[in-house]
C-alpha positions, 0 to 999 in steps of 0.5 A: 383250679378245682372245680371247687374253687371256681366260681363266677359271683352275680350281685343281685340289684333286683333284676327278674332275670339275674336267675337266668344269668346263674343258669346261663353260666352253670350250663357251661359246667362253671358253678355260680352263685347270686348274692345281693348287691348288699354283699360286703367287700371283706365277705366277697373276697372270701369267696375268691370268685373267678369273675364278677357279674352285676345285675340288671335292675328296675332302679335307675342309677339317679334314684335317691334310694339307687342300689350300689354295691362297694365300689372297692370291687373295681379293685380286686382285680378280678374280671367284671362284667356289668348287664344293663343297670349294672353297667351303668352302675359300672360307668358312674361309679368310675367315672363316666355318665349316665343320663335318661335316653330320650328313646328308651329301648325295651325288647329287641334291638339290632347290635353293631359290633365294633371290636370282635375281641373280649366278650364279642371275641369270634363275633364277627359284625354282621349286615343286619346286626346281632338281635339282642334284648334291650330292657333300660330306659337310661342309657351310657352317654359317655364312657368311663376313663380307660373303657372304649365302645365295643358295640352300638345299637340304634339307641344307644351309642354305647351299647357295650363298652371295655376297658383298654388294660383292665377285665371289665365290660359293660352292656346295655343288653341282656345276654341272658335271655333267649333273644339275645341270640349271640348271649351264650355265646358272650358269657361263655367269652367271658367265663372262659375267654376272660375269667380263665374258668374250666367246665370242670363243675359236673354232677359227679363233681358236685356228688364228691364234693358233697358228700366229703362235706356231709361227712366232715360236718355230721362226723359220728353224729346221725342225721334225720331226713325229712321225706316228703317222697318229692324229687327234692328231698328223695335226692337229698335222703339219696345224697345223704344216705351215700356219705353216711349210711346208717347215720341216716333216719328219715322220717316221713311226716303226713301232715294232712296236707297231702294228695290222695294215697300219697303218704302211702305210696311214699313210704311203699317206695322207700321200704322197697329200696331197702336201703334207708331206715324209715319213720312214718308219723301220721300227724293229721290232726296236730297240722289242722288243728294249728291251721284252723282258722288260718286264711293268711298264706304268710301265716299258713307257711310259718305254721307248717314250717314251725310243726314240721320242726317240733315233729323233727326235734321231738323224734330226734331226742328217742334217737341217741346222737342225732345233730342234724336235720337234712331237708331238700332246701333249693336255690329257687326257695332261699331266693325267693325268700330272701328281701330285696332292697329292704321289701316283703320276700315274695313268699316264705317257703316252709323250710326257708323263711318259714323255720323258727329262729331258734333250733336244737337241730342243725341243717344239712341242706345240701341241695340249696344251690342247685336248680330243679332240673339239676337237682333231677340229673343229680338224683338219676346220678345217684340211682333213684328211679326216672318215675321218682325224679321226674314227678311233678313238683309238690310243695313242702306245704301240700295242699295246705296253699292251693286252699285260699282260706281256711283249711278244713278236712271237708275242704282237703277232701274237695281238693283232693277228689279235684287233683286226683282228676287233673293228675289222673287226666294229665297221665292218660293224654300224655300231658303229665311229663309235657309239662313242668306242674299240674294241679287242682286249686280250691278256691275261698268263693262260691258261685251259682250253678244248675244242676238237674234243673236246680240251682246250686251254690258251691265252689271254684276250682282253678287248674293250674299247668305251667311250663318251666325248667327251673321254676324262677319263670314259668309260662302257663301251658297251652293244654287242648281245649278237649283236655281241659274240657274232658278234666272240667266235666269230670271235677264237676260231675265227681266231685261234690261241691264243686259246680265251676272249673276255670283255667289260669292263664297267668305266667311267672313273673308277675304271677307265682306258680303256686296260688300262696 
């Protein structure tokens, strides 16, 4: 079995953590994908997976509108493993029960392991318990015909469950968070003990692979790259240049949108490298004149997104046998923008949901299954340097979404006086690479101030620093108060303008890291 073909499938039921699950497993070097519960059987079959996990959820399986997938994947006899909702669903649609729990179970739990063999194999009952992350309010009343208790836990008397003969299991808790202390250690039984995968999925691994694929789909055709000079599509120029060499031309938009200097240092580097043809097009004005007058984030995103296109296909057709468009697509954007359940995405991003329906160029998007953080260790692989590949995310979209409402050049020049202040101040107290981004938002509200005796009447800044590893969830970073307060003087008494800086204390979920 390559490395290749291994695969362990998650339905997706809406659960905040099925991204943890997928993380979980590639950090055992088995690759996974998420799909949404909608998935159809004929399309689940083509994907050959080694095991199949299913979600958690925030539905409840008596809901009139509960989501289901198709039951015939019972049938495939292919290993599965159900996480709380998904485990309910398992029992109900096999025939067990399911009923509301008359104490719900939300945060730690103690575990009581009853057979050490399947997913607890080695996990011996210990006195007090295993700590595990309980998150349901219904609970398995009785099991399915064929699965036997393998684990309780003071509320729920079937808090795992197994099959007898068949490869399915079943648990109330979540063993993909962190305090679920034995969680690891369970889905690595699961991948390994019962699906039979190997940790064969590496970066060198993915490197070959990759790149046979660019090369089979591109053939004699040349490529166009779009280079933003971020971690994302540095690597993807990086990973594109190795499979077809000179076939590659990547193009450098400024769209107005970006922080000071930057346009200028990215292309500094890359005609350093000396190894990628470069095109630079400055198209300032073309970008603010379609957002003028835009305040809708939705809005702003498409419009980037649509321009970007234009500019590429345009540049494309004074390039003979270009075909395609690569772009430093992640797997956080397409889950981000993809529906759930029939509800607005979360946001669209400028290269996912933000392109337009129809393009004369086709995608390369050879990154749009991996995680930030493994998109920074395939960069390091592919010889990009550190200080490239451990920058600080920037979106696609620039500045254009840490401006609430309208973008104008004289608000651009606000915003980027403000950040050049937090990066500069981050850099010089070490804080830069303690944490996963940090920047400056400008937003649409003006508040009274005094200065020099006088009262004024201007802008908001907010700063924003989160930590994270891979930007599905986030945690607002505890910077020192002598930091924050050194950063606030400085934006207050440099910047024109602006007479108040406030800090965001929100996390992701419920918040998202950027403001749009």
């Amino acid at each position: 079995m390559t490395a290749e073909t291994q695969k362990i499938l998650i339905l997706d039921f809406g659960s905040q953590t099925t991204q943890l699950i997928a993380r979980r497993i590639r950090e055992q070097k088995v690759y996974s994908e998420i799909h949404p519960y909608t998935m159809p059987l004929d399309k689940l079959k083509v994907l050959r997976p080694q095991g199949i996990i299913l979600s958690g959820s925030p539905a409840s399986v008596y809901d009139d509108d509960a989501p289901e997938c198709d039951p015939g994947l019972f049938e495939l006899g292919v290993p599965v493993l159900g996480i709380c909702y998904g485990a309910q669903l398992m029992t109900r649609q096999l025939g067990g029960r399911v009923a509301s729990a008359e104490k719900r179970e939300f945060g730690k739990a103690e575990l009581t392991i009853q057979k050490s063999e399947g997913i607890f194999s080695g996990l011996r009952a210990a006195p007090a318990g295993h700590q595990v992350w309980m998150s349901h309010g219904d609970r398995i009343e009785e099991p399915a015909p064929g699965f036997v208790i393998s684990a309780t836990s003071a509320h729920s008397p079937a808090a795992a469950l197994q099959h007898t003969e068949k490869p399915f299991f079943a648990v109330q808790f979540h063993p993909e968070v962190a305090h679920t202390v034995i969680g690891t250690d369970l889905l690595k039984n699961f991948v390994f003990g019962v699906c039979g995968c190997k940790p064969s999925w590496t970066v060198q691994s993915f490197i070959e692979s990759t790149v046979a694929a660019i090369r089979a789909q591109v053939g004699e055709a040349k490529v166009l790259c779009a280079l933003s000079g971020g971690v994302d599509s540095s690597v993807t120029a990086a990973l594109v240049h190795r499979a077809i060499g000179s076939q590659l031309t990547c193009i450098h938009v400024n769209n107005g949108l970006m922080r000071s200097g930057e346009s200028d240092a990215v292309i500094r580097f890359f005609r350093s490298q000396n190894t990628v043809q470069l095109v630079d097009i400055d198209a300032t004005d073309f970008f603010l004149g379609r957002l003028k007058g835009v305040t809708s984030p939705e809005e702003k995103r498409k419009i980037i997104g649509h321009g970007f296109i234009e500019i590429f296909e345009r540049e494309a057709k004074k390039l003979e046998a270009v075909r395609f468009l690569a772009q430093g697509t992640l797997y956080p954007d397409v889950i981000e923008s993809v529906t759930f359940r029939g509800k607005a995405p979360i946001k669209s991003h400028h290269n996912v949901g933000g392109l337009p329906e129809r393009m004369n160029l086709q995608l390369i998007e050879p990154l749009r299954e991996l995680f930030k953080d493994e998109v920074r260790l395939l960069g390091l692989e592919l010889g990009l340097p550190k200080e490239a590949v451990f920058r600080q995310p920037f979106p696609g979209p620039g500045l254009g979404i840490r401006i609430m409402g309208e973008i104008t050049a004289e608000r651009l020049e606000v915003l980027r006086q403000a950040d050049a202040i937090v990066l500069a101040e981050m850099k010089a107290s070490g804080w830069y690479d303690r944490v996963w981004q940090s920047f400056a938002v400008l937003l649409p509200i003006r508040t009274v101030g005094v200065m020099g005796d006088g009262r004024t009447y201007e802008n908001v800044v907010a700063l924003r620093a989160v930590d994270s590893k891979d930007a599905m969830t986030a945690d607002w970073s505890q910077l020192p108060y002598e930091l924050l307060g050194r950063i606030s003087n400085r934006i207050i008494n440099e910047v024109r303008g602006v007479n108040r800086v406030v800090y965001d204390i929100s996390s992701k979920p419920p918040a998202t890291i950027e403001w749009e």
